[in-house]
N, C-alpha and C positions, 0 to 999 in steps of 0.2 A: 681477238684470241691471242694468239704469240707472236714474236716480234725479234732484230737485231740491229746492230750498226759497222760501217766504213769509213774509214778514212782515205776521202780524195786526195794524193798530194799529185802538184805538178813534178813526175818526173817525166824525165823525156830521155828516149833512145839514144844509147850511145853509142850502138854501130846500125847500121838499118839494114831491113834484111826483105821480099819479096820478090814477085813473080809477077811479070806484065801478061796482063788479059790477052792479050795476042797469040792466037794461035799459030807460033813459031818455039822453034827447040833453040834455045839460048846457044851462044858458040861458047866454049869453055876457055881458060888461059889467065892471064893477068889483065891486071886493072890497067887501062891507057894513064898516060903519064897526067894527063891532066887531074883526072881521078885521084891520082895519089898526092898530086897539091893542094888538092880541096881536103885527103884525107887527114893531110899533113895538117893544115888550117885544122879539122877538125878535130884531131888530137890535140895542138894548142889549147885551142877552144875548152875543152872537155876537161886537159891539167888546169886552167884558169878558174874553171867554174869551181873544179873541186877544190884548190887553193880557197878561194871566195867562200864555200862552204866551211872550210876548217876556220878562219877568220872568222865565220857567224859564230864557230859553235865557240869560240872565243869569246867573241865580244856579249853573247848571249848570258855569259858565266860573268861576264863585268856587270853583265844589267843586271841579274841575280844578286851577285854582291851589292852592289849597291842602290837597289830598292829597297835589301833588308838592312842596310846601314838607314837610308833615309828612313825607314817604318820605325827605325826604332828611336831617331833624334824624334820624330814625328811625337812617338808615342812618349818620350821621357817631356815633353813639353806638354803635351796635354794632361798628364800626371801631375805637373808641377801645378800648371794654371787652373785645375779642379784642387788641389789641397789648396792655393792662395784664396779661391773661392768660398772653401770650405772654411778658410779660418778667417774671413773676414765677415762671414755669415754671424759665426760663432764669437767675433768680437762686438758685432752689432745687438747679442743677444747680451753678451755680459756689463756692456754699459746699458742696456735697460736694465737688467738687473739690479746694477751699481745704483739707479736713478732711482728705484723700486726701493732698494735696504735705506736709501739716503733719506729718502720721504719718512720712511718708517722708523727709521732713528730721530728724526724732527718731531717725528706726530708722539715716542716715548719720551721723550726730553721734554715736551710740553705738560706732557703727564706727570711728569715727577715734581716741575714747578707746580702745577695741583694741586698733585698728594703733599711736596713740602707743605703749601699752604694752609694745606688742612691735616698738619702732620699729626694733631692730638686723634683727630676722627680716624685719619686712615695710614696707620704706620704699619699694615701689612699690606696695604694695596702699594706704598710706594718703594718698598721692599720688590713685590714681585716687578713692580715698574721700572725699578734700575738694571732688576736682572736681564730682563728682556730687551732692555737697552742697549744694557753690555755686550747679548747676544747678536743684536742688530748689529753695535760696533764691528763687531765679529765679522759679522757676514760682509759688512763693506769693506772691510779690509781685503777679504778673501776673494770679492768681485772684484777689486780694482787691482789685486796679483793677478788675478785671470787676466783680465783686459790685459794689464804689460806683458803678461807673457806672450799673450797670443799676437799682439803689437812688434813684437819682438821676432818673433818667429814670421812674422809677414816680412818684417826688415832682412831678416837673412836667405828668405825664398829670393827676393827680388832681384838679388844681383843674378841670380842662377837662372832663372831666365829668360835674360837678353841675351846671357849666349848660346842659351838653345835654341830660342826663336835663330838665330844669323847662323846655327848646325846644318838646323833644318831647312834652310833656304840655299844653303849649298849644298843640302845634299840629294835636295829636287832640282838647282839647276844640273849636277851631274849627273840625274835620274836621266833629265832629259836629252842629256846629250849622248849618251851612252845609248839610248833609245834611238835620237837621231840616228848614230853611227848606224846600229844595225838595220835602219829603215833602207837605211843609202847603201849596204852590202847586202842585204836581201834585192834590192834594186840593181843594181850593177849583177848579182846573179841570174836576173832575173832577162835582163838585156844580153848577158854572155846568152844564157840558155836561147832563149831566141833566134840569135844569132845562128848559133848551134844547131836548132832545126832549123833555119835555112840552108845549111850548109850539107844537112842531111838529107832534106828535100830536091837539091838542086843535083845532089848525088844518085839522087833514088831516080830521077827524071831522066837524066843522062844516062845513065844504064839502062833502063827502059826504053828511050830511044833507041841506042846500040844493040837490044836484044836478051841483055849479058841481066836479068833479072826473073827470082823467081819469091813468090811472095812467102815471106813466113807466116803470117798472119791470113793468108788464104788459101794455103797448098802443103805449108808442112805442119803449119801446128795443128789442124786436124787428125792428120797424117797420126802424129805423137800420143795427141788425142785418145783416138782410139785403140791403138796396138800398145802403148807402152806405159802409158802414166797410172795403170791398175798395178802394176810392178813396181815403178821409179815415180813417189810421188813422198810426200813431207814426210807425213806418217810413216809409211814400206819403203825407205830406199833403198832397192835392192842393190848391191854391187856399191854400197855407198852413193847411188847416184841418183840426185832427185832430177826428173824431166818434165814436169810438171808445171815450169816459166822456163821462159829464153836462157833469163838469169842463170837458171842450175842447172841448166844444160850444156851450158856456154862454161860452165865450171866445174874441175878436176872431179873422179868420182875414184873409188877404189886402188885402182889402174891408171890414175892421170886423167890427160884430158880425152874427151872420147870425141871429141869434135876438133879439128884441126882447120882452119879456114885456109878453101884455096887448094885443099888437099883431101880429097876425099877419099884418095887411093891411101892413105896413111891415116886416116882417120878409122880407129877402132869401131866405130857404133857403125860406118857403113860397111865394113869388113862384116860386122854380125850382121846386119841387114841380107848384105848379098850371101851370105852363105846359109841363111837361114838361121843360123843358130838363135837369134832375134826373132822376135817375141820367144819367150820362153815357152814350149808344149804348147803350142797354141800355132793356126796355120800362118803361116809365111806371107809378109808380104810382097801385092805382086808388083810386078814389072814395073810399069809404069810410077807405081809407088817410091820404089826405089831407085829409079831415075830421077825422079824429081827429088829426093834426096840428094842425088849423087851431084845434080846441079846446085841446087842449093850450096852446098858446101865449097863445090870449086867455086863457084860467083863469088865468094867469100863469108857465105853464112851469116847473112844481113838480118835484120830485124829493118821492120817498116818504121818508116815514117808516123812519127808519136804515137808509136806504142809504148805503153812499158814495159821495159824488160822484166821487170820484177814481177808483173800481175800474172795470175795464174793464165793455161793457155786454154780453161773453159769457159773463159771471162770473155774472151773478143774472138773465137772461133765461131764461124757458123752458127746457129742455135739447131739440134738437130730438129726435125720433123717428127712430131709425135704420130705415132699410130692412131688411127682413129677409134673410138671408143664399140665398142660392141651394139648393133642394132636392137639386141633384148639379151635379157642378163639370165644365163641358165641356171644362175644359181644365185643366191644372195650373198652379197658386195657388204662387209662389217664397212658402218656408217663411224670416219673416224674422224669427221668436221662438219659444223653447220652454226650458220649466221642468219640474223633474223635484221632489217631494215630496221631504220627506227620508225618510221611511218609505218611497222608490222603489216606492208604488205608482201614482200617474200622469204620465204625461206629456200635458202642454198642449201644442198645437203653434195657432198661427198660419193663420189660414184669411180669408178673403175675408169681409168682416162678422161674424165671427163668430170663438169660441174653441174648439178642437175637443180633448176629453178625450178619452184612452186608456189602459186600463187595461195598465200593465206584468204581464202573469204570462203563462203560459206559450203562452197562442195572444193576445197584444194584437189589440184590441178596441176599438172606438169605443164610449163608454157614455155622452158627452154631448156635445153643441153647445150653447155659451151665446154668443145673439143679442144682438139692441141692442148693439152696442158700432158705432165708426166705421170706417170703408170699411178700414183697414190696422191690422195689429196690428205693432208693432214692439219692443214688451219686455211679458216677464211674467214673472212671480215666486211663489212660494207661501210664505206666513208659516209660520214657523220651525213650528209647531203642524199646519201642512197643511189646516187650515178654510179659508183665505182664497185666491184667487188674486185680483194685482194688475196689471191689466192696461194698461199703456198704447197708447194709439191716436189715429188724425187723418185725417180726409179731406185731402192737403196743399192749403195755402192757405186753406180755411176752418174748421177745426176740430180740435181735438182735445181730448182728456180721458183723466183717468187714473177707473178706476173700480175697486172692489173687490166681486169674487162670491164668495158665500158656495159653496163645494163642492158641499156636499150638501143646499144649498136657493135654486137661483143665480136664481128665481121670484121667491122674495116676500126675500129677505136680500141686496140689490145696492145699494150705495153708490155714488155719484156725486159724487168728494172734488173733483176740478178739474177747469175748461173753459178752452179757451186759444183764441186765433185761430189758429194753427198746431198742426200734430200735435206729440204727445207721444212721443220717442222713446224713452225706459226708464222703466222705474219697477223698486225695489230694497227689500226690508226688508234692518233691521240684524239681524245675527246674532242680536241680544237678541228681535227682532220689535217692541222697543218704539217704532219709527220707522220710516218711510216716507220715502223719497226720490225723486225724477223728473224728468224731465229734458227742454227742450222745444227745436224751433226756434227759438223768440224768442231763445235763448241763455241763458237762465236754467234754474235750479234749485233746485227747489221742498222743502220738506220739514212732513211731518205726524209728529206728535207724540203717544202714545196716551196717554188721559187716566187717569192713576192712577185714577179715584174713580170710574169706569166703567167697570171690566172688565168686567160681566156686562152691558153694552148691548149692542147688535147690534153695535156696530164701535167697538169705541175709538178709531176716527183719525177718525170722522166730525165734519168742523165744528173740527177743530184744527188749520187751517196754524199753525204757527210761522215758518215761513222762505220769504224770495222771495228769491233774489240772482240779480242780470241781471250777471253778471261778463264771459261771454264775448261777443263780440262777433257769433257767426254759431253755428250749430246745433250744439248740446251733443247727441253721438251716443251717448252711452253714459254709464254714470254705476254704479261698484263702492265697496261699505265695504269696510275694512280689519276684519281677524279681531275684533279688538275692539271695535270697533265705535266709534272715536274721530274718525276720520275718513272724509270722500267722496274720492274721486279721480274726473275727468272728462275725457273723450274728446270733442275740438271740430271743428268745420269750420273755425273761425279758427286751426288749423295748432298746436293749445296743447295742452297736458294740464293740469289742474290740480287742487289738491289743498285742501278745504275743511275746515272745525271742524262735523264731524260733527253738534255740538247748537246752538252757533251760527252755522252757514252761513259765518259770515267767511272769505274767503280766506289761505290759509297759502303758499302754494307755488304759481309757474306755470312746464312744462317747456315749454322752445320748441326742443329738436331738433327735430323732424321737419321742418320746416319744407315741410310740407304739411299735406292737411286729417288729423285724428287720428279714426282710426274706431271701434278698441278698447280697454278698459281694466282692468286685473286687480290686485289685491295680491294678493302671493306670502306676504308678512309684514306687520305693522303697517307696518315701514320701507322696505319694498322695492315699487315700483311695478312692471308691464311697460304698454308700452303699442307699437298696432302703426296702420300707418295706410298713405295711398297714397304713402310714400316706400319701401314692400318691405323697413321695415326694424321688427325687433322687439328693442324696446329698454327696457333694464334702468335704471332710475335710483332715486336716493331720496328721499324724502319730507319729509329731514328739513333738506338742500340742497338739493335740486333738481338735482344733480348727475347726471348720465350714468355709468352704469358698464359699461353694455356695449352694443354694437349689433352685432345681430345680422343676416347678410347671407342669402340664400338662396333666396328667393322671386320666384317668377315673376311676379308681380301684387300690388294690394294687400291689405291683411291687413285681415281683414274683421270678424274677434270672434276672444274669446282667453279659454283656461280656467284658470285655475291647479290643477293635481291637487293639489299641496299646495307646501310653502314652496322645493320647489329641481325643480319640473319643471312647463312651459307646452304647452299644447296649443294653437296657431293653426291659423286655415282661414283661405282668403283667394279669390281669385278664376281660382286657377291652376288649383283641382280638386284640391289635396290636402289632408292633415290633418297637421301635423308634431308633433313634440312634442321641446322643447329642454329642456336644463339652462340650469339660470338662469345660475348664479353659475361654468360654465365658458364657455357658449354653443355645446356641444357638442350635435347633432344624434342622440337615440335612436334614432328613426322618425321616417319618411316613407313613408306611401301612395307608391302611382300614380294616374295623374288617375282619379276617381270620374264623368267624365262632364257634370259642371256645376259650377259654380260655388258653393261653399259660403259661407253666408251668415251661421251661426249654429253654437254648440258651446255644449254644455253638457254637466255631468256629472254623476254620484251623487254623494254625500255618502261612502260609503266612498270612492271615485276608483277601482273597479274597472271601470264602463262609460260610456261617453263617448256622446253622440248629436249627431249633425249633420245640419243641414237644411240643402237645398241649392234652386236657384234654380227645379228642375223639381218642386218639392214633395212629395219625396222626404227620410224620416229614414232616417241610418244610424247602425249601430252596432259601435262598437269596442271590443274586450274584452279583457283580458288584458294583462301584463307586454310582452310585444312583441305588440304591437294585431292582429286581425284582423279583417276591415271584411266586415259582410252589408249587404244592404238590406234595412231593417227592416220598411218600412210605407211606403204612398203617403201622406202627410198629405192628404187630402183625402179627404170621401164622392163616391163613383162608381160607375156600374153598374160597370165594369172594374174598381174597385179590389182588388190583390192583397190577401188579408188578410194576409200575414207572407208573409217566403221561408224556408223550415227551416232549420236551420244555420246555421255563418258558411264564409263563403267560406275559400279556400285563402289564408295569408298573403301580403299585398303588403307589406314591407316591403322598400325598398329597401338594398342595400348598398354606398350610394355613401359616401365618407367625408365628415363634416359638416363643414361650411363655417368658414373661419377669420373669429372676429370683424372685424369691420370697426373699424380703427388712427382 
């Protein structure tokens, strides 16, 4: 279903900052003198590496220049040696030619001694015999200027180039040395950096010995976590101040800096901490809270040991404990995700805290609830193999995370790949299963990447973002791979669809028809996008322009999720209460339902594309079968004393026979 990406870079801590597990109150004061030699060493360290860095982004700009100087002696020599190609083709074609007039000027010339010989007989045939002679003359003339000219012009290519060939051979040895260079200062950065966390590690150990540590990464960024980063975070910073990583905390906000290391009595944010006035309208934190603050700071306001400063602090906090899902549901849970195996033995559906399995065969069956997961489920997926289900979710406003459950062992085999400050709304494997993609409110999209060299671990995506791209500007709803798995395609609030580099996340293509917010997204082919949203219109474009190629009209409401059965027919649901299914490439309408009674939110289908299943807002799946669809109610998605287990049969067909809609001009 949907999907995003990360970019892992090595950075590493430039001050380190935590809390020793030992139940003892740290002594407060200054760093022992030794401390401040290592500190000393590690400021060196730290100006060194960043030196190193400015040097890369230098020498970075020399390999730029001069790869595009090498491309382009490259390419004026391959220019040259396809025209010398091309004119010696063309000289080979004109001395046949020349060979062709010459015959044919012997074979008239024979002729006319003929007709001379029989000048009484034939004095208009040798008449027309000299003419054609003459004309033949002609043409050898005119093939043998062709030949020198083209002779000619090979003579003048030739001297040009030998010195493009020896350009272009200087100007790939200086590709590659330029290359060299920065192998060798990414390298030598790469050794300071090292360095660098041992000297932070061996800092962090010592203080932890001594008593003198308290952890940021286990005791305050929680702390921050929870009381403050809904006020002071990228988007809100209130007071101008984002607290939301180490990084922006650690940095000036409205009023300067609100964090002073070493000084916590002079330090603004614990001044609001102990007085209360922090958190804003909201209760005060307590005692102990604030003590471990107040340590924190005088230790000197460390960050741990390779963390990154920069990553946000719901990324390596704790992961909170989710509440547990409800015993039976009092009321019905709007079904807003559901994944079908490809061996169509289960379906996932969407429940209130929780993921609810169903065994497809002949009496469906509830055969698991997998718990801990956050308050809304809104995309899930099952890898291409059927072990894994990838589920995305979020409590909105404060949480979310994509997590993977192992199947048939969802207890002790659960992965916890991302935590975001907003929910997560898809998550997607590539057809290959060798990638993960997801997709969040922040507007970005995430991607995980399975590690060759650990197939037999519990999860090959565990611990490998590759990709983070914040492209859109407002909540990415949905997120589909194309059949080959080369590209993402994304479904936005900021009114876009757009189209990403499947293994490098970089942006390729953004559609802006809808010009509303975009809720659904499908490939039909590698080339061909649909996408559908709150403008009730479902639309055909491609991937490869960006171009519109059809819009299609017909709908009561907006279009809510969209299936592709295969490359020339779309199943949409949307909020009218039907289920349609168009041809792509006419925008002719096969079916249409009658309204189902609510609102459908969700469509997915088998893998042959013989049965379709929709989840609708009363938490209810149905099911559609067959060449011209017929619609039962499958199953109540939810555990309940009342729950039907199946209804027998499929109802009587509803398809309508009203004639389908003319594309929209």
């Amino acid at each position: 279903m949907m999907a995003r990406a990360v970019v892992l870079t090595i950075t590493v801590a430039l001050t380190v900052v935590g809390l020793s597990w030992a139940e003892q109150t740290p002594a407060t004061g200054r760093v022992p003198a030794t401390i401040e030699e290592l500190e000393h060493e590690l400021r060196s360290l730290v100006e060194q590496a960043a030196s190193l860095q400015q040097q890369i982004r230098g020498q970075r700009k020399v390999v730029s220049d001069q790869d595009v100087m090498m491309k382009t002696k490259v390419g004026q020599l391959e220019r040259l040696e396809q025209r010398q190609e091309q004119l010696k083709k063309e000289l080979v074609d004109a001395r046949k030619t020349l060979q062709e007039k010459h015959k044919e000027k012997m074979e008239r010339l024979t002729a006319v001694k003929a007709a001379q010989a029989e000048l009484k007989k034939a004095q208009e045939r040798l008449a027309a015999a000299e003419s054609m002679a003459k004309e033949a003359s002609q043409a050898v003339l005119t093939s043998q200027q062709t030949a020198t000219d083209l002779e000619n012009q090979l003579k003048e290519l030739e001297p040009q180039r030998i010195p493009l060939q020896q350009e272009a051979k200087q100007a790939s040895q200086a590709s590659q040395a330029v290359h060299a260079d920065l192998n060798e200062l990414e390298r030598r950065l790469i050794a300071h950096q090292n360095q660098q966390s041992k000297v932070q590690l061996d800092i962090e150990n010592r203080l932890r010995q001594e008593g003198r540590w308290v952890s940021f990464k286990q005791k305050i960024a929680p702390i921050f976590q929870k009381h403050c980063v809904a006020c002071h975070n990228v988007a809100n910073p209130q007071g101008r101040y984002n607290m939301a990583s180490y990084q922006a905390l650690m940095a000036p906000g409205e009023s300067g800096l609100a964090i002073i290391a070493e000084d916590a009595a002079g330090s603004p944010l614990y001044q609001y901490l102990l007085d209360g006035w922090m958190p804003y309208e909201t209760d005060p934190l307590i005692e102990t809270e604030i003590e471990l603050v107040r340590q924190w700071i005088d230790l000197g306001a460390r960050l741990d040991h390779l963390v990154d400063p920069a990553a946000p602090l719901i990324r390596y906090i704790p992961r909170p404990q989710q509440p547990p899902a409800p015993e039976r549901y009092r009321s019905p849970v709007p079904v807003t995700a559901m994944a079908v195996d490809a061996e169509q033995r289960f379906l996932a559906v969407s429940g209130y805290r929780e993921v609810l399995l169903w065994a497809l065969d002949d009496s469906p069956r509830l055969i698991q609830r997998f718990g801990d997961v956050a308050e809304r489920i809104y995309g899930l997926d099952f890898h291409p193999s059927g072990d894994w289900l990838a589920v995305a979710a979020g409590t909105p406003g404060q949480f979310g995370e994509v997590q993977l459950i192992r199947v048939d062992n969802p207890v002790e085999a659960r992965i916890h790949l991302w935590a975001s400050e907003d929910v997560m709304f898809d998550a997607a494997f590539s057809p290959a299963g060798d990638r993960l993609a997801a997709c969040s409110a922040d507007g970005s999209i995430v991607l995980f990447e399975r590690d060759e060299q650990n197939r037999q671990a519990k999860s090959a995506f565990d611990g490998s973002t590759v990709i983070y791209s914040p492209d859109h500007s407002d909540w990415v709803q949905q997120i589909a791979w194309s059949p080959d798995g080369r590209w993402l395609a994304t479904a936005s609030r900021d009114k876009t669809a757009k189209v990403f580099d499947g293994k490098t996340g970089q942006l390729q293509r953004t559609f802006s028809a809808h010009n509303q917010p975009v809720q659904a997204v499908a490939f039909l082919d590698n080339d061909t996008i649909a996408t559908g949203g709150e403008d009730q219109r479902l639309r055909i474009w491609s991937r490869t322009d960006g171009k519109q190629a059809r819009a299609i009209a017909g709908f009561n409401g907006p279009i809510t999720d969209l299936h592709a059965v295969n490359a020339k027919a779309l199943i949409s649901v949307g909020t009218d209460q039907r289920v349609q299914r168009h041809l792509a490439d006419s925008g002719e309408r096969s079916f249409a339902s009658s309204a189902l009674g609510s609102w459908l939110s969700v469509v997915v289908g088998t893998a042959d594309g013989k049965t379709i299943f929709l989840g609708d807002q009363q938490g209810r799946v149905h099911r559609l079968r067959g060449e011209k669809e017929t619609t039962a109610l499958y199953l109540m998605a939810m555990p309940a004393d009342d729950k039907p287990e199946s209804v027998p049969g499929d109802s009587k067909p509803q398809d309508q026979d009203a004639s389908p809609e003319q594309d929209e001009q």
